[in-house]
C-alpha distance (Angstrom), angle and dihedral (degrees) to the residues before:
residue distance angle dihedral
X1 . . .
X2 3.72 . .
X3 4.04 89.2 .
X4 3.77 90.0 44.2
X5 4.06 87.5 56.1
X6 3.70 93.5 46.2
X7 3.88 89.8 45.8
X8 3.66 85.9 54.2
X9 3.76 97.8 44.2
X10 3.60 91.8 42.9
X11 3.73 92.1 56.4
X12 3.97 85.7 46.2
X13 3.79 96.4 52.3
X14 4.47 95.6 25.7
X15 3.80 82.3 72.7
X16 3.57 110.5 38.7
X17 3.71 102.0 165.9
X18 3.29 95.1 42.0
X19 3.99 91.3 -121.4
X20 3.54 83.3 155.3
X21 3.96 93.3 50.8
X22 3.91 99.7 -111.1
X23 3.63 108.9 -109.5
X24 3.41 109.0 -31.1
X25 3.48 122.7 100.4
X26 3.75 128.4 -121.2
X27 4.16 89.9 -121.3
X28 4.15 92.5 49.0
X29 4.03 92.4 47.3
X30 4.04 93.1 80.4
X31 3.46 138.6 -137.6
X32 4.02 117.1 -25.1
X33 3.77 121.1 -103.6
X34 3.92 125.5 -92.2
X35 3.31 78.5 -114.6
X36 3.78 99.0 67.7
X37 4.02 89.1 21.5
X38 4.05 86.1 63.3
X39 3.68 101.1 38.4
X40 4.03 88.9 50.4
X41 3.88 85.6 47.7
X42 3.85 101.8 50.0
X43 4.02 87.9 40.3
X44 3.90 91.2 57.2
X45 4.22 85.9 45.7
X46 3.84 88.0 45.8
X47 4.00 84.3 61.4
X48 3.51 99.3 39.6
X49 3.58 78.6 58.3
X50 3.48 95.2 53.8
X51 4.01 97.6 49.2
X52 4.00 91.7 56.4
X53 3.84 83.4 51.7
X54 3.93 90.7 57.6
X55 3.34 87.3 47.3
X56 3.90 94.8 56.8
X57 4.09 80.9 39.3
X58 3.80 91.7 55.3
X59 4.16 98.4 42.2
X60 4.17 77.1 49.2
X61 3.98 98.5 54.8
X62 4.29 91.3 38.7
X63 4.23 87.8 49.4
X64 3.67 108.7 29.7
X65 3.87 91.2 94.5
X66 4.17 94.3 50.9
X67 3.54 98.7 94.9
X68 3.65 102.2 149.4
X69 4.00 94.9 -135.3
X70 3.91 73.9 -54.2
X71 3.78 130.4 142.0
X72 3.86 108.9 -85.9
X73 3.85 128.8 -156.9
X74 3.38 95.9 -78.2
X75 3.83 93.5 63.2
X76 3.28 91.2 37.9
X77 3.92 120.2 47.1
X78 3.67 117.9 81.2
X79 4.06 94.9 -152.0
X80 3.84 94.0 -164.3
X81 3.94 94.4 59.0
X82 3.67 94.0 45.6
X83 3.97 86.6 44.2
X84 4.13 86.2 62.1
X85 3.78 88.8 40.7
X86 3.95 80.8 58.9
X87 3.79 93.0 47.7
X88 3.58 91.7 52.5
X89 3.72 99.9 52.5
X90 3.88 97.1 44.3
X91 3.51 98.3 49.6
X92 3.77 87.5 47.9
X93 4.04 87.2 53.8
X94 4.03 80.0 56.8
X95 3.87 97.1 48.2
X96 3.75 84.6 45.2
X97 3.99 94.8 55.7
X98 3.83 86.1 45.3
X99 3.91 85.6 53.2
X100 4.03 82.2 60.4
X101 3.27 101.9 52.7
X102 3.71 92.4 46.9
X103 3.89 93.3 57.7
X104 4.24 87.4 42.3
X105 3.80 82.4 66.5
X106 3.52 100.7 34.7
X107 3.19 106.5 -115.1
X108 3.45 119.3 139.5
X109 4.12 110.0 -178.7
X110 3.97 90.6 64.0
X111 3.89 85.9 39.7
X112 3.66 84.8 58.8
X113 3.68 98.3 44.5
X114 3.95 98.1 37.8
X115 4.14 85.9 51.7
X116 4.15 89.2 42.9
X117 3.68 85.4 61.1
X118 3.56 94.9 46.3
X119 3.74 85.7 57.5
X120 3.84 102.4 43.4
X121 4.14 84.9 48.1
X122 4.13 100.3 49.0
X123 3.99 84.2 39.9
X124 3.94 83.3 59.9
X125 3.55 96.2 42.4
X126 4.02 91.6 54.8
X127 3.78 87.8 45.9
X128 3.54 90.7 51.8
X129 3.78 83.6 53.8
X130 3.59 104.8 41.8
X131 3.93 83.3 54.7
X132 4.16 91.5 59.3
X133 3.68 88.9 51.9
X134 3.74 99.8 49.8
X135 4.08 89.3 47.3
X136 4.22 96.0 45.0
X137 4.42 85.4 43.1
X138 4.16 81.4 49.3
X139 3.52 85.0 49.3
X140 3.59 99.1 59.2
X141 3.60 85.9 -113.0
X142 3.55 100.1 116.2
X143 3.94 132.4 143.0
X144 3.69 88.3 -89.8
X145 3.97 92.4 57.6
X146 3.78 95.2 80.1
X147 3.83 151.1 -30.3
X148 4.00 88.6 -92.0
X149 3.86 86.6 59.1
X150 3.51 99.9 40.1
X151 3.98 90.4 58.7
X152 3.67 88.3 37.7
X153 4.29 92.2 58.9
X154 3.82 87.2 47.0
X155 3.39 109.7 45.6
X156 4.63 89.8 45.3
X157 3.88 87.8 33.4
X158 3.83 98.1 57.3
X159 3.48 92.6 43.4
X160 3.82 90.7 46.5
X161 3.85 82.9 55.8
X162 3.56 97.8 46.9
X163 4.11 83.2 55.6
X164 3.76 90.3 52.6
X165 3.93 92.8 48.9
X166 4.30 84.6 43.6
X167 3.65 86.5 55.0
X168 3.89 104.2 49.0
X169 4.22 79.9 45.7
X170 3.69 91.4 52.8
X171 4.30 95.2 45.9
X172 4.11 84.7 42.4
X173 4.49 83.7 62.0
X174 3.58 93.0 49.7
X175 3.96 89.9 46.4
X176 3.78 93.7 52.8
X177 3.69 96.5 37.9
X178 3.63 87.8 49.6
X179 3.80 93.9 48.0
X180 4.48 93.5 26.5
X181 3.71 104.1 30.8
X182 4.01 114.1 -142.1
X183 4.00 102.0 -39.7
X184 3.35 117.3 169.0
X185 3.56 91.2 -102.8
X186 4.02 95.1 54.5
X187 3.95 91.2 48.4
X188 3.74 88.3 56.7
X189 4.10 98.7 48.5
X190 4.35 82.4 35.2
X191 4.45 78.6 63.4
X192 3.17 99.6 43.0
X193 3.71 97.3 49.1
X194 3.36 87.9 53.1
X195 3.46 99.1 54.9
X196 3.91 87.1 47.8
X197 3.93 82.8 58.5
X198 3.55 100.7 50.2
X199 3.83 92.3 38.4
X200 3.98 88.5 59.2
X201 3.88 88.8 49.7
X202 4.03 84.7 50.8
X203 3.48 85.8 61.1
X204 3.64 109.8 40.5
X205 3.96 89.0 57.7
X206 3.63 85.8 61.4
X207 3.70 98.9 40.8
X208 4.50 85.9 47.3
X209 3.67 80.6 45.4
X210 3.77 106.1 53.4
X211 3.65 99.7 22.4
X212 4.02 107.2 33.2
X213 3.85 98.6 34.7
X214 3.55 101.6 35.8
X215 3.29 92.0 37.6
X216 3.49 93.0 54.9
X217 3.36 90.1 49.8
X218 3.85 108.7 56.2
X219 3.67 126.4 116.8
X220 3.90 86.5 8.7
């Protein structure tokens, strides 16, 4: 009996963290919480989101040389606006992390702020962009013009979109913190808006990357 207690006790103390989850098994511990249940969730959306991305990436790379006789990116791509566009939407990445770390300690007048700035900074970014399109369309260099064009509008105009839907997210948190305080609930829709944000400023250095700066660079 002695052995069977010092079994016992050995498995008690042998695993004192309980890395291996004491005795319960993994089948008798339930279902997972909506914590975990929604993280795993919005992660799996988050890639979903970044396969139709490739996609638009891909139908980029196979059309960026069909200009028609058209104007390509070289003639086209004012590097200094889209550097300020850049500006804009990283620093708003870093106003949105600060955003975080206001609601991890509660505090909801800098959460306000922090996320106000976010706003005002991806609203300049989309004007920034909105401007570029009206000037190439004036151009004649519209998505119509050519292949090149037509992957160029896609690929900038669904992210601009996705920016638009990240910003009515990001105003909806500060309306139900504002009106909810930080439940549970809120901090979990507060983190994954923020990882929407950051995920679209993942992308946009890719897309200033392959399409601005190589673009800018061809046939030099």
């Amino acid at each position: 009996m002695s052995g069977a207690v010092q079994a016992k006790g050995g498995s008690r103390h042998g695993d004192p963290n309980r890395l291996g989850h004491g005795e319960v098994p993994a089948s008798e511990r339930g279902p997972a919480s909506k914590r975990i249940v929604v993280s795993y969730g919005f992660w799996i959306f988050l890639l979903s989101d970044f396969v139709m991305f490739s996609g638009f990436f891909a139908a980029y790379a196979v059309l960026v040389g069909n200009t028609a006789g058209g104007p390509s990116g070289r003639e086209l791509f004012d590097l200094p606006l889209v550097a300020a566009e850049t500006a804009f939407l990283l620093l708003s990445s870093f106003s949105c992390g600060m955003a975080g770390i206001a609601a991890a300690a509660r505090n909801a007048f800098w959460f306000q702020v922090a996320m106000a700035v976010t706003a005002l900074l991806g609203a300049a970014f989309l004007a920034l962009e909105l401007y570029e399109f009206v000037h190439l369309i004036g151009e004649g260099a519209g998505p119509d013009r050519s292949a090149f064009l037509s992957a160029f509008f896609a690929l900038v105009g669904c992210h601009g979109l996705h920016v638009v839907l990240g910003l009515l997210w990001l105003t909806t948190m500060m309306a139900q913190v504002w009106a909810k305080g930080f439940r549970e609930d809120i901090l979990r829709r507060i983190t994954c808006s923020a990882l929407f944000w950051h995920a679209l400023d993942i992308i946009w250095v890719a897309l200033f990357t392959i399409v601005y700066l190589l673009g800018s660079g061809a046939g030099a």
